[in-house]
PQR file with spaces between the fields and no chain letter, atoms N, CA, C, O and H, PARSE charges and radii, in Angstrom:
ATOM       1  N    UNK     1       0.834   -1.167    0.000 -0.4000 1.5000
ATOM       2  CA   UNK     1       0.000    0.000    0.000 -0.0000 2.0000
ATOM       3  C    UNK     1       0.885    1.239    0.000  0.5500 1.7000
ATOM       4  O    UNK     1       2.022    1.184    0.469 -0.5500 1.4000
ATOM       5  N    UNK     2       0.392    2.331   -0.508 -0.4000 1.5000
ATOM       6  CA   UNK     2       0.872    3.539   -0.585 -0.0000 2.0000
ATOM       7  C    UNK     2       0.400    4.375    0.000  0.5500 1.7000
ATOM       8  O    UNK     2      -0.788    4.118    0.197 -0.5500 1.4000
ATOM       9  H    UNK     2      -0.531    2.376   -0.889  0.4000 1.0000
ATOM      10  N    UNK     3       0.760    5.484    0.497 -0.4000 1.5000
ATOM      11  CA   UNK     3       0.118    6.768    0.903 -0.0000 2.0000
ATOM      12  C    UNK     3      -0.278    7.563    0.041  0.5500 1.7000
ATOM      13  O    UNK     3       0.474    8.258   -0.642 -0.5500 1.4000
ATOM      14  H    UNK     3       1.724    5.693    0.337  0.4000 1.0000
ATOM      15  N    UNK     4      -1.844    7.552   -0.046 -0.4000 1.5000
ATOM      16  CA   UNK     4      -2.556    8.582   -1.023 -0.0000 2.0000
ATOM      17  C    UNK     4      -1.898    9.402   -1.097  0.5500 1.7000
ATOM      18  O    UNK     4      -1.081    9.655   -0.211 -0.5500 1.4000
ATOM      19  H    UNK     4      -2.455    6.988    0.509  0.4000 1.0000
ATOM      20  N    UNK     5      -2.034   10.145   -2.251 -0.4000 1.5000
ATOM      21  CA   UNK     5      -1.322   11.846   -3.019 -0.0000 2.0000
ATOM      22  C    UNK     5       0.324   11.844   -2.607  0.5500 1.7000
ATOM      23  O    UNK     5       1.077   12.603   -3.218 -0.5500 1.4000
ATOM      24  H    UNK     5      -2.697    9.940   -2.971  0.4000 1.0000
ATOM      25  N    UNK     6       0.768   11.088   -1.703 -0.4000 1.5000
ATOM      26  CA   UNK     6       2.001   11.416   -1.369 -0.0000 2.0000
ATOM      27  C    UNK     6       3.172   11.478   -3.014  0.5500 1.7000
ATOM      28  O    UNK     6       3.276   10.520   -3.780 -0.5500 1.4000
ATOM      29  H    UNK     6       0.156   10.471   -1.207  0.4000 1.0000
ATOM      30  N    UNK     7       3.924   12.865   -3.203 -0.4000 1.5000
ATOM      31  CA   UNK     7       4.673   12.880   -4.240 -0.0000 2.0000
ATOM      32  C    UNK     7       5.477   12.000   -4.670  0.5500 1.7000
ATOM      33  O    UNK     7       5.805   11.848   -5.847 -0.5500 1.4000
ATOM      34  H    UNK     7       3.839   13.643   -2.581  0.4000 1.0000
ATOM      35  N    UNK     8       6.113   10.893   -3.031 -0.4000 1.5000
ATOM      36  CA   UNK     8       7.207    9.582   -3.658 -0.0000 2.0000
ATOM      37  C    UNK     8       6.354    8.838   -4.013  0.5500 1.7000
ATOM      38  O    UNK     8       6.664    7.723   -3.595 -0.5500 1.4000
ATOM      39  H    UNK     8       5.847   11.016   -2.075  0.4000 1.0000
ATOM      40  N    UNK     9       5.243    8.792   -4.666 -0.4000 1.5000
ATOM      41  CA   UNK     9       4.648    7.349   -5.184 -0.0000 2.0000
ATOM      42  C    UNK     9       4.996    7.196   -6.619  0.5500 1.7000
ATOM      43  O    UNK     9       5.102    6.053   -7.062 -0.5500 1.4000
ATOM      44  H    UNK     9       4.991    9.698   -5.005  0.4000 1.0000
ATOM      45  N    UNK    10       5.248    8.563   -7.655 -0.4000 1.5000
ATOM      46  CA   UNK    10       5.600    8.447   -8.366 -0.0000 2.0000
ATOM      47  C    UNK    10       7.029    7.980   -8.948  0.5500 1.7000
ATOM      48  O    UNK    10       7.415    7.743  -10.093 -0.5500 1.4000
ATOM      49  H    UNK    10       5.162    9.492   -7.295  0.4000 1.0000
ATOM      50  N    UNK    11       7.821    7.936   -7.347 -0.4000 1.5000
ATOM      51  CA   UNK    11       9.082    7.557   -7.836 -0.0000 2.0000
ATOM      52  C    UNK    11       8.854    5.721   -7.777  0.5500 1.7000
ATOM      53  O    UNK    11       9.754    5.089   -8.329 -0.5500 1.4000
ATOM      54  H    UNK    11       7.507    8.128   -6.417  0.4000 1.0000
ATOM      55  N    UNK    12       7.912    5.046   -7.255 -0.4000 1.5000
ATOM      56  CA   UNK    12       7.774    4.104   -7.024 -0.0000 2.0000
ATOM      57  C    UNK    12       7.540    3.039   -8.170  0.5500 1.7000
ATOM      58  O    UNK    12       6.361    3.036   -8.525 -0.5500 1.4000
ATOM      59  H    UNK    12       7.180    5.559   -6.806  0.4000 1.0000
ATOM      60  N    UNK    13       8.423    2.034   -8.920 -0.4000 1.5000
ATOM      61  CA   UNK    13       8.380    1.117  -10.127 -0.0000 2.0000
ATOM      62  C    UNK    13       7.078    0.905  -10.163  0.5500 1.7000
ATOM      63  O    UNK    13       6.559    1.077  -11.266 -0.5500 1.4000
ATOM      64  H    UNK    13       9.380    2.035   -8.632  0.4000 1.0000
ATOM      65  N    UNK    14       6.246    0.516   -9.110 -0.4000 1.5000
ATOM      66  CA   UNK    14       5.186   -0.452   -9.575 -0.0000 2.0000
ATOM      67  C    UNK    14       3.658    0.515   -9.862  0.5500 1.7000
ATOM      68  O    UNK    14       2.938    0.412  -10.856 -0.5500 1.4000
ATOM      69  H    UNK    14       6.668    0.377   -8.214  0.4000 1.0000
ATOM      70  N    UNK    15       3.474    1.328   -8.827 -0.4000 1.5000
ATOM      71  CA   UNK    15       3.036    2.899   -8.965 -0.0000 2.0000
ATOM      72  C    UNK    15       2.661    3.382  -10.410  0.5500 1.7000
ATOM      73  O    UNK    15       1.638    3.519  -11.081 -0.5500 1.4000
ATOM      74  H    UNK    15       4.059    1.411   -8.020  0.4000 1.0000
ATOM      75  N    UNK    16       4.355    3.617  -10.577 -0.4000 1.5000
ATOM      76  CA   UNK    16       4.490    4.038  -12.299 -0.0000 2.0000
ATOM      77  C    UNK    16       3.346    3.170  -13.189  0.5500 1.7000
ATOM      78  O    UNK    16       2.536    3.747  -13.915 -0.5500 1.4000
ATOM      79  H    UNK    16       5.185    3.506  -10.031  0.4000 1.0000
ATOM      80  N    UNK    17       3.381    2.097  -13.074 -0.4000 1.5000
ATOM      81  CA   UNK    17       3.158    0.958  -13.936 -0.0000 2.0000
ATOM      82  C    UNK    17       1.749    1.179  -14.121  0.5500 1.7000
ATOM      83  O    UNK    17       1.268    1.444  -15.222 -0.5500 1.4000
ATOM      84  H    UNK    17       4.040    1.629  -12.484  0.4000 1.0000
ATOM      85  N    UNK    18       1.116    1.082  -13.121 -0.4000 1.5000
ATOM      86  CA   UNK    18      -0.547    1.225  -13.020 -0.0000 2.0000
ATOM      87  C    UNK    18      -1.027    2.670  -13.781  0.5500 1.7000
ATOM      88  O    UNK    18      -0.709    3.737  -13.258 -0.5500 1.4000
ATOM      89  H    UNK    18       1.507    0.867  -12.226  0.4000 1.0000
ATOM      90  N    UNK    19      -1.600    2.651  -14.709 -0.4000 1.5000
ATOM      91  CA   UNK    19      -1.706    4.032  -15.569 -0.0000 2.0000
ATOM      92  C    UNK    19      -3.161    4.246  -15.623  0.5500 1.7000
ATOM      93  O    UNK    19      -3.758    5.272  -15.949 -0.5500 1.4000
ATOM      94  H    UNK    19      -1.858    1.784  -15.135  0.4000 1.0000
ATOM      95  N    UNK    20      -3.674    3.012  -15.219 -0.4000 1.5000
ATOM      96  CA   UNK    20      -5.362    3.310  -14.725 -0.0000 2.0000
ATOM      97  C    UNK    20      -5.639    3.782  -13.424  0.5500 1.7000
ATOM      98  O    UNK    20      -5.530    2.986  -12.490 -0.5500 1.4000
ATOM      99  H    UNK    20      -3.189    2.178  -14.954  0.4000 1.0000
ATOM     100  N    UNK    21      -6.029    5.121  -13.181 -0.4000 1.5000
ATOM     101  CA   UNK    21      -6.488    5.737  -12.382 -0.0000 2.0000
ATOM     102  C    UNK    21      -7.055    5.110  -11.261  0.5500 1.7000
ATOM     103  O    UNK    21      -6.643    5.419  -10.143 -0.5500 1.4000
ATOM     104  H    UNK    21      -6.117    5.767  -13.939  0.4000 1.0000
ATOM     105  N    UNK    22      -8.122    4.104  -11.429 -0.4000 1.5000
ATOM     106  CA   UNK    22      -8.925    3.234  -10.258 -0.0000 2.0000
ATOM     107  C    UNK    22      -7.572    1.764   -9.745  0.5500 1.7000
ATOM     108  O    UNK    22      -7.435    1.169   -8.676 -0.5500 1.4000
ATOM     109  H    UNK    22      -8.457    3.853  -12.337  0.4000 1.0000
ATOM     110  N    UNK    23      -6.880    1.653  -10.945 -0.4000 1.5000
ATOM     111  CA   UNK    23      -5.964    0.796  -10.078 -0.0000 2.0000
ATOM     112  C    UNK    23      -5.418    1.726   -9.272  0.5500 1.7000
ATOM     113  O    UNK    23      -5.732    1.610   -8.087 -0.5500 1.4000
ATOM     114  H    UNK    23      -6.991    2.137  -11.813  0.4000 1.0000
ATOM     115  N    UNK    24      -4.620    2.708   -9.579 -0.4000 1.5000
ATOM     116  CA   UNK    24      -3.968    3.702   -8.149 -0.0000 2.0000
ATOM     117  C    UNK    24      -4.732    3.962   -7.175  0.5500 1.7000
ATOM     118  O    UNK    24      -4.284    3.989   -6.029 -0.5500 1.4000
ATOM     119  H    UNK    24      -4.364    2.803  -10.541  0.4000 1.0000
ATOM     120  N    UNK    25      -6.336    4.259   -7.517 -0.4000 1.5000
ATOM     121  CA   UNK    25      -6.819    4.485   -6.022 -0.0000 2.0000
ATOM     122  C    UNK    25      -7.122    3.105   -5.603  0.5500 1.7000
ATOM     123  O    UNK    25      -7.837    3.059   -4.602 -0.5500 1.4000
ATOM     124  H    UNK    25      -6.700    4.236   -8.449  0.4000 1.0000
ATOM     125  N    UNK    26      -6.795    2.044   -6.063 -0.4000 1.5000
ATOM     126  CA   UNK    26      -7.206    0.853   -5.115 -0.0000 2.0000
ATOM     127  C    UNK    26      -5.941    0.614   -4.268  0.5500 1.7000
ATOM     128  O    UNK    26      -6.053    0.111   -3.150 -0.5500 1.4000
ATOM     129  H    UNK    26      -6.214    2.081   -6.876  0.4000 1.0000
ATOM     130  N    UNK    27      -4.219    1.113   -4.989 -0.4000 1.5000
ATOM     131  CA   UNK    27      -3.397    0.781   -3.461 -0.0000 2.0000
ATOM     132  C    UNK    27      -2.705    1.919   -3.044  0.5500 1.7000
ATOM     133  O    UNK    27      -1.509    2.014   -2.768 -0.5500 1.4000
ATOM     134  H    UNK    27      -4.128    1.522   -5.897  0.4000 1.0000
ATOM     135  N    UNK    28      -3.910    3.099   -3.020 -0.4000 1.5000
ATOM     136  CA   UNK    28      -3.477    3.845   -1.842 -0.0000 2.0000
ATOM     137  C    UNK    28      -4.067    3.712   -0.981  0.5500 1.7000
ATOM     138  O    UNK    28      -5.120    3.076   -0.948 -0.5500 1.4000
ATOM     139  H    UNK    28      -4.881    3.022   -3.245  0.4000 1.0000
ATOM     140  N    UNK    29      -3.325    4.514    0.325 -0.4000 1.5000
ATOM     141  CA   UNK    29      -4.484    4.380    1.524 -0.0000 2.0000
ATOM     142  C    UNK    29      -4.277    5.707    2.115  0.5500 1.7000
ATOM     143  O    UNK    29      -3.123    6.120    2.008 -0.5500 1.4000
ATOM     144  H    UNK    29      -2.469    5.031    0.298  0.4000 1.0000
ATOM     145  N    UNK    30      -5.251    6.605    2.813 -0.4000 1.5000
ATOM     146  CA   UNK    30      -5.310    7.687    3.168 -0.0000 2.0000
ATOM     147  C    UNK    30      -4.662    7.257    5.209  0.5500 1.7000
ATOM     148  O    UNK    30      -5.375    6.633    5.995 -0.5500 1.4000
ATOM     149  H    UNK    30      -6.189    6.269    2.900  0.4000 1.0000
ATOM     150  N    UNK    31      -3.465    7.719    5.509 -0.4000 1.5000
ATOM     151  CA   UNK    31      -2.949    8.048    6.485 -0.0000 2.0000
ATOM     152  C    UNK    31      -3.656    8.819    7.855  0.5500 1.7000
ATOM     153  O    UNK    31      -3.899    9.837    7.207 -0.5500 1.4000
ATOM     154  H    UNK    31      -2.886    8.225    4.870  0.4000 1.0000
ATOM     155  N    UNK    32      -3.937    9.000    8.587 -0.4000 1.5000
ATOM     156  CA   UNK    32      -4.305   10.142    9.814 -0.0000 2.0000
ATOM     157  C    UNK    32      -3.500    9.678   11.067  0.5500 1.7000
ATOM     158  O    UNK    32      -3.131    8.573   11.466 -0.5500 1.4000
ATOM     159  H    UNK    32      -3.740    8.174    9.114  0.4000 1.0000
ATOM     160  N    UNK    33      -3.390   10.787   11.472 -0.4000 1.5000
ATOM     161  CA   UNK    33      -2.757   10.942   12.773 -0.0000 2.0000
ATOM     162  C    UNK    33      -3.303    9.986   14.024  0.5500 1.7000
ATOM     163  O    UNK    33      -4.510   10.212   14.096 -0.5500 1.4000
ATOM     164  H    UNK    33      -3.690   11.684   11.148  0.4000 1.0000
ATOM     165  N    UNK    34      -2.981    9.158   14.890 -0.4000 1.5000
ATOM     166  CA   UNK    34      -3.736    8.797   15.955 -0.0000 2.0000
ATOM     167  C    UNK    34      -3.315    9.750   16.935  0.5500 1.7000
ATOM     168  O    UNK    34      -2.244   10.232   17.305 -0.5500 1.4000
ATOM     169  H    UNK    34      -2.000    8.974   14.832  0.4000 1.0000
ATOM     170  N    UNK    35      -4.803    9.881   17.292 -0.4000 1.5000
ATOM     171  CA   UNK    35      -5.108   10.611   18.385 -0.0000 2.0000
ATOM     172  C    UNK    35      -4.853   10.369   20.253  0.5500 1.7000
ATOM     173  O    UNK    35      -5.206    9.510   21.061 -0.5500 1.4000
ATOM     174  H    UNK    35      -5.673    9.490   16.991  0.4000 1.0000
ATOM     175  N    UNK    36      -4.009   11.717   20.325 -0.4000 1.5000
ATOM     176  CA   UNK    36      -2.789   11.905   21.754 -0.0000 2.0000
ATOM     177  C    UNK    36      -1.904   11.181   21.450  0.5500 1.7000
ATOM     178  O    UNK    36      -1.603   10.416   22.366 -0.5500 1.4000
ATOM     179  H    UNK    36      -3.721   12.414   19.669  0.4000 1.0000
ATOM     180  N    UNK    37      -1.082   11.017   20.170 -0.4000 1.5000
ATOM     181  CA   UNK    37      -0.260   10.229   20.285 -0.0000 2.0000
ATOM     182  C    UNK    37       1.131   11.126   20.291  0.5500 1.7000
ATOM     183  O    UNK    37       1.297   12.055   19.502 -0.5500 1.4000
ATOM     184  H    UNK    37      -1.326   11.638   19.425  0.4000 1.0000
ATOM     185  N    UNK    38       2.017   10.769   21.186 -0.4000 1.5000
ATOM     186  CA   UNK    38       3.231   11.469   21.875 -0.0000 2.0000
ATOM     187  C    UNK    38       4.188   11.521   20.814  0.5500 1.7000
ATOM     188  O    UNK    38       5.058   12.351   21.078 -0.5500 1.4000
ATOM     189  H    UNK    38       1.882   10.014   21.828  0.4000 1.0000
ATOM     190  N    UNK    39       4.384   10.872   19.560 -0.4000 1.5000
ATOM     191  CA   UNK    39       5.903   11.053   18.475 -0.0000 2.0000
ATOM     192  C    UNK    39       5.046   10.886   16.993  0.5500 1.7000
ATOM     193  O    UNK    39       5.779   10.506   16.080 -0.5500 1.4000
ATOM     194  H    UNK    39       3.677   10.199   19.345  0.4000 1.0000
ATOM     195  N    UNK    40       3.972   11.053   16.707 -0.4000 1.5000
ATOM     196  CA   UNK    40       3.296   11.674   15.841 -0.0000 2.0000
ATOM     197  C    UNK    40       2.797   10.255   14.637  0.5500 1.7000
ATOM     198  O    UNK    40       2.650   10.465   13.433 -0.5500 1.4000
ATOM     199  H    UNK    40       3.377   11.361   17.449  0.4000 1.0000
ATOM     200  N    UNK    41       2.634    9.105   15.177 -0.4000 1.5000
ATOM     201  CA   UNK    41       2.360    8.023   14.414 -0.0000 2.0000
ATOM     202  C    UNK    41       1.028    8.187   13.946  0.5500 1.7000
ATOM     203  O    UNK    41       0.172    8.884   14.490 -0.5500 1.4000
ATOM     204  H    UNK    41       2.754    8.934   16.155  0.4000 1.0000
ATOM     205  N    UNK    42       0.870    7.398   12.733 -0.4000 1.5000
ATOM     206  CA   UNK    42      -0.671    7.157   11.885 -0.0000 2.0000
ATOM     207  C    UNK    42      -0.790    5.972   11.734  0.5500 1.7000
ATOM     208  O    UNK    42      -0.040    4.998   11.799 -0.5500 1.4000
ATOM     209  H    UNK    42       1.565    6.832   12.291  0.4000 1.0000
ATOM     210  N    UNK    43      -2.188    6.213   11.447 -0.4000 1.5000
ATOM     211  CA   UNK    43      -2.992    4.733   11.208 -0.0000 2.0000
ATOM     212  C    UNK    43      -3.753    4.777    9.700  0.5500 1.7000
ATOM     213  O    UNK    43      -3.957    5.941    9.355 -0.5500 1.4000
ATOM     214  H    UNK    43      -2.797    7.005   11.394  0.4000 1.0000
ATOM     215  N    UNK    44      -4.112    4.002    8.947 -0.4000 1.5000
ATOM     216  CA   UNK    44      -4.419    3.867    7.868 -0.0000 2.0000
ATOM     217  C    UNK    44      -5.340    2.362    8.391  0.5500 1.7000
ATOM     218  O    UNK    44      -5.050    1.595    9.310 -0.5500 1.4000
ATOM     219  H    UNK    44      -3.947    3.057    9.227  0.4000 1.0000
ATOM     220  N    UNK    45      -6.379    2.308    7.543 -0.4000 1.5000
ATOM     221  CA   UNK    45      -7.247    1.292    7.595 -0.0000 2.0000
ATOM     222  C    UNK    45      -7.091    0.844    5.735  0.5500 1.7000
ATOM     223  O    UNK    45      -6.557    1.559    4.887 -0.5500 1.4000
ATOM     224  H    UNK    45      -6.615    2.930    6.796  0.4000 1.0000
ATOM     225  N    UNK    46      -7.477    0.017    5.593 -0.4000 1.5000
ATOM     226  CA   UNK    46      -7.152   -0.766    4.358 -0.0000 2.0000
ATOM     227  C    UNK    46      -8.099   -2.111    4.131  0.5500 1.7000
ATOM     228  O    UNK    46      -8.402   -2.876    5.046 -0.5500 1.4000
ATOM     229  H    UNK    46      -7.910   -0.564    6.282  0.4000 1.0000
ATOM     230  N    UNK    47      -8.340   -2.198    3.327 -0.4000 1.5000
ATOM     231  CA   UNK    47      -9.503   -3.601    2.804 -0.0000 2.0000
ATOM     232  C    UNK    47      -8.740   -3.983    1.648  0.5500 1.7000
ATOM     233  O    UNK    47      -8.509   -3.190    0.736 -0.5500 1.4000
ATOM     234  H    UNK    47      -8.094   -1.576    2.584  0.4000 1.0000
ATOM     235  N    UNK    48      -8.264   -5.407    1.659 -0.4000 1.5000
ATOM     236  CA   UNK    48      -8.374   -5.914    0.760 -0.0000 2.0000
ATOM     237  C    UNK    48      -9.175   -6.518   -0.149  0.5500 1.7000
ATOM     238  O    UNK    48      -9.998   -7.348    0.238 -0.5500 1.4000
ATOM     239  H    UNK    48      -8.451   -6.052    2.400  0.4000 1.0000
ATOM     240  N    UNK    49      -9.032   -6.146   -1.674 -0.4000 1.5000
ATOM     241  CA   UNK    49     -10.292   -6.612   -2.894 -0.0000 2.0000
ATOM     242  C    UNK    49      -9.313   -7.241   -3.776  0.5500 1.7000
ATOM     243  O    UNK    49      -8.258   -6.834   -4.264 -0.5500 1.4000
ATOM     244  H    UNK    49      -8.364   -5.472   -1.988  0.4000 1.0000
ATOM     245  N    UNK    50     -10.037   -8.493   -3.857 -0.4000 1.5000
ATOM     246  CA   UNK    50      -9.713   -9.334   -5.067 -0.0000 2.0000
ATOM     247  C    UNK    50     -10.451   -9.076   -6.088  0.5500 1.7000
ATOM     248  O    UNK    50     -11.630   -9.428   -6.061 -0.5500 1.4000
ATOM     249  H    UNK    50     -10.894   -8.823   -3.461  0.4000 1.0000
ATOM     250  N    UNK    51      -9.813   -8.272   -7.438 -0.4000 1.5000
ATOM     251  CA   UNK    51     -10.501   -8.191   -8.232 -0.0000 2.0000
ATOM     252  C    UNK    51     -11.132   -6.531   -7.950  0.5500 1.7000
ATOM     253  O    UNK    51     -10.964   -5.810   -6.966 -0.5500 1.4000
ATOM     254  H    UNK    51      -8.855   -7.986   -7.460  0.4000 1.0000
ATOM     255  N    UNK    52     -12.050   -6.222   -9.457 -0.4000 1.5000
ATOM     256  CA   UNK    52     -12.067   -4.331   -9.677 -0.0000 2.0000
ATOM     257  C    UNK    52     -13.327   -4.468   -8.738  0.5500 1.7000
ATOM     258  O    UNK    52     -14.009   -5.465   -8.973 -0.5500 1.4000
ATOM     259  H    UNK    52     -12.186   -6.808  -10.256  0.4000 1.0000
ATOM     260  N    UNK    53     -13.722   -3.719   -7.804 -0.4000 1.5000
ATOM     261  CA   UNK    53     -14.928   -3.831   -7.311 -0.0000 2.0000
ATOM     262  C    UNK    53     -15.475   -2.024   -8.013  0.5500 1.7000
ATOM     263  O    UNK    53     -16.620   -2.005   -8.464 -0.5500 1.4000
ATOM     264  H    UNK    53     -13.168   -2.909   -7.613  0.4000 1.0000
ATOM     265  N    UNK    54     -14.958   -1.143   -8.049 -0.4000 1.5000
ATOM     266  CA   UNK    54     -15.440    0.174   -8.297 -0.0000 2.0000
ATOM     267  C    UNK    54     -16.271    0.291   -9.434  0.5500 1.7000
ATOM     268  O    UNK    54     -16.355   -0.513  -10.362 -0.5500 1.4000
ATOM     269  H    UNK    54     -14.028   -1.158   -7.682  0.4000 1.0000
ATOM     270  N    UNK    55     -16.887    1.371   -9.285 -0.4000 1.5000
ATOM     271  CA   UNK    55     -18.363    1.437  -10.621 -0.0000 2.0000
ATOM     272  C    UNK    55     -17.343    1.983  -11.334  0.5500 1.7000
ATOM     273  O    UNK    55     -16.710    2.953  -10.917 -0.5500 1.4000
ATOM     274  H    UNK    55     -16.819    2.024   -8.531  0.4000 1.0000
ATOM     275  N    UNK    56     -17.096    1.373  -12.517 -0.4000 1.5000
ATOM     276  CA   UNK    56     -16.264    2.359  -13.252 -0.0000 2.0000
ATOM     277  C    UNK    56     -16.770    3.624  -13.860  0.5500 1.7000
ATOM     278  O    UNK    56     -16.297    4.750  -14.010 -0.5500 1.4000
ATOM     279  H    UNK    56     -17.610    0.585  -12.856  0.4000 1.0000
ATOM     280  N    UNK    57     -18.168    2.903  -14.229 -0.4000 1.5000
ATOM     281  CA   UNK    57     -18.830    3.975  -15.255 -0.0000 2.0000
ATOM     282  C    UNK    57     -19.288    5.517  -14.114  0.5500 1.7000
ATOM     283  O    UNK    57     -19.972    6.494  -14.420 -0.5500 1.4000
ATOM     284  H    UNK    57     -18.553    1.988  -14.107  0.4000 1.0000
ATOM     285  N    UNK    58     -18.718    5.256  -13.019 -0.4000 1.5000
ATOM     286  CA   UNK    58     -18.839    6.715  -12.079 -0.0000 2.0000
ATOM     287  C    UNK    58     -17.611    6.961  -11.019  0.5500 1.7000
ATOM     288  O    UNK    58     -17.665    7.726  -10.056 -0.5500 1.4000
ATOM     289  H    UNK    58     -18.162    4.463  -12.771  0.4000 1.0000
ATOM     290  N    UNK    59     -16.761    6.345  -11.309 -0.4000 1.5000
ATOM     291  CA   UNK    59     -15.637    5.989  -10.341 -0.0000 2.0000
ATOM     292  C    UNK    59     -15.109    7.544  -10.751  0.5500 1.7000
ATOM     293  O    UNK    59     -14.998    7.793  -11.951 -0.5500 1.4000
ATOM     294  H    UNK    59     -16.717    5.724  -12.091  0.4000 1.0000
ATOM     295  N    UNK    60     -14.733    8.751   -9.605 -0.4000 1.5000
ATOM     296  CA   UNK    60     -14.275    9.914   -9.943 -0.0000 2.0000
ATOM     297  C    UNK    60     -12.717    9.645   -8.403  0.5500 1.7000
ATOM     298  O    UNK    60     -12.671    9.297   -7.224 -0.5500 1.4000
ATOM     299  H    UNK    60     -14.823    8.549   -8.630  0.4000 1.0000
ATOM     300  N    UNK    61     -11.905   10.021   -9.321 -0.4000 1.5000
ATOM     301  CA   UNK    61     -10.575    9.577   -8.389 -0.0000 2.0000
ATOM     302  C    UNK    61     -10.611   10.527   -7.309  0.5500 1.7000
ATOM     303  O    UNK    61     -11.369   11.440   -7.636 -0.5500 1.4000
ATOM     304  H    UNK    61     -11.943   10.305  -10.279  0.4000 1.0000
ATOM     305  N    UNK    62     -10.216   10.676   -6.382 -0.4000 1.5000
ATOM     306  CA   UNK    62      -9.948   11.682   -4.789 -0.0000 2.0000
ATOM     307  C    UNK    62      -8.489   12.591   -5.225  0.5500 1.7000
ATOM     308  O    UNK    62      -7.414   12.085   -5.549 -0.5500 1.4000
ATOM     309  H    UNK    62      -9.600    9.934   -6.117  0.4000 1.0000
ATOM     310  N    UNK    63      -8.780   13.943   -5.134 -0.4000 1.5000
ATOM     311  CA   UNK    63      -7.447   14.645   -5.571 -0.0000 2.0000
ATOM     312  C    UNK    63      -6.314   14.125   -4.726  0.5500 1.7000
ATOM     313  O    UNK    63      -6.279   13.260   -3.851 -0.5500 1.4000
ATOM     314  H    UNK    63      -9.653   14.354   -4.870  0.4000 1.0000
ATOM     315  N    UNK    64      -5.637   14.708   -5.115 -0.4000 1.5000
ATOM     316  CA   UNK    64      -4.217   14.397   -4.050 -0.0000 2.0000
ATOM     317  C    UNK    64      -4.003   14.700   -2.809  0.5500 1.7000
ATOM     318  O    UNK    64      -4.929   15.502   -2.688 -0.5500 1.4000
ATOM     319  H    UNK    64      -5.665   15.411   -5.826  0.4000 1.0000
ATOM     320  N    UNK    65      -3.669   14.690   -2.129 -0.4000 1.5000
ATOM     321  CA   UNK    65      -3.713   14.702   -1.044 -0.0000 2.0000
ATOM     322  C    UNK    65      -5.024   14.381   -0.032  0.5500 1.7000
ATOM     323  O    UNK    65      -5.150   14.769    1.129 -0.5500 1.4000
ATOM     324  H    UNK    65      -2.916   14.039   -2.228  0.4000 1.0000
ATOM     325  N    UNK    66      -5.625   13.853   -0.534 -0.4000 1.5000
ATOM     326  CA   UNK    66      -7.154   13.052   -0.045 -0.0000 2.0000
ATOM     327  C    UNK    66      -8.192   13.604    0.649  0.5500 1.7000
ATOM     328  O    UNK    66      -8.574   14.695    0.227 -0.5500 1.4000
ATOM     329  H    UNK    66      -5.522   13.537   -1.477  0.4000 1.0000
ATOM     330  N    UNK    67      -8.872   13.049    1.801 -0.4000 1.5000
ATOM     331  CA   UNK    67      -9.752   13.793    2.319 -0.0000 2.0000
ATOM     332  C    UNK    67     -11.211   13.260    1.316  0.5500 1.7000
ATOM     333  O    UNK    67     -12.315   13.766    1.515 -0.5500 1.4000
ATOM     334  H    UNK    67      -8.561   12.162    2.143  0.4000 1.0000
């Protein structure tokens, strides 16, 4: 998995490779801060899918940096 919008994904071989839009948003994952945490760690939640599950015919990608 990758960190959504983050700029090193593009330096990333496999990243590169995926040139369909819905494959990239299937291995990113959007990062957040956990909360009171003392040296600034995140958590990311993640589902794995076998196979395209997204509507393509309405699938609109999340800008960069997510949210």
């Amino acid at each position: 998995m990758l960190i959504h919008g983050h700029p090193g994904n593009l330096r990333d071989g496999v990243f590169r490779e995926l040139r369909d839009p819905i494959d990239r948003e299937l291995v990113s994952v959007d990062f957040k801060p956990i909360k009171d945490s003392k040296v600034g760690e995140l958590s990311a939640r993640l589902d794995i899918v076998l196979g395209r599950t997204p509507d393509e015919s309405t699938f609109e990608p999340r800008p960069a940096g997510g949210r």
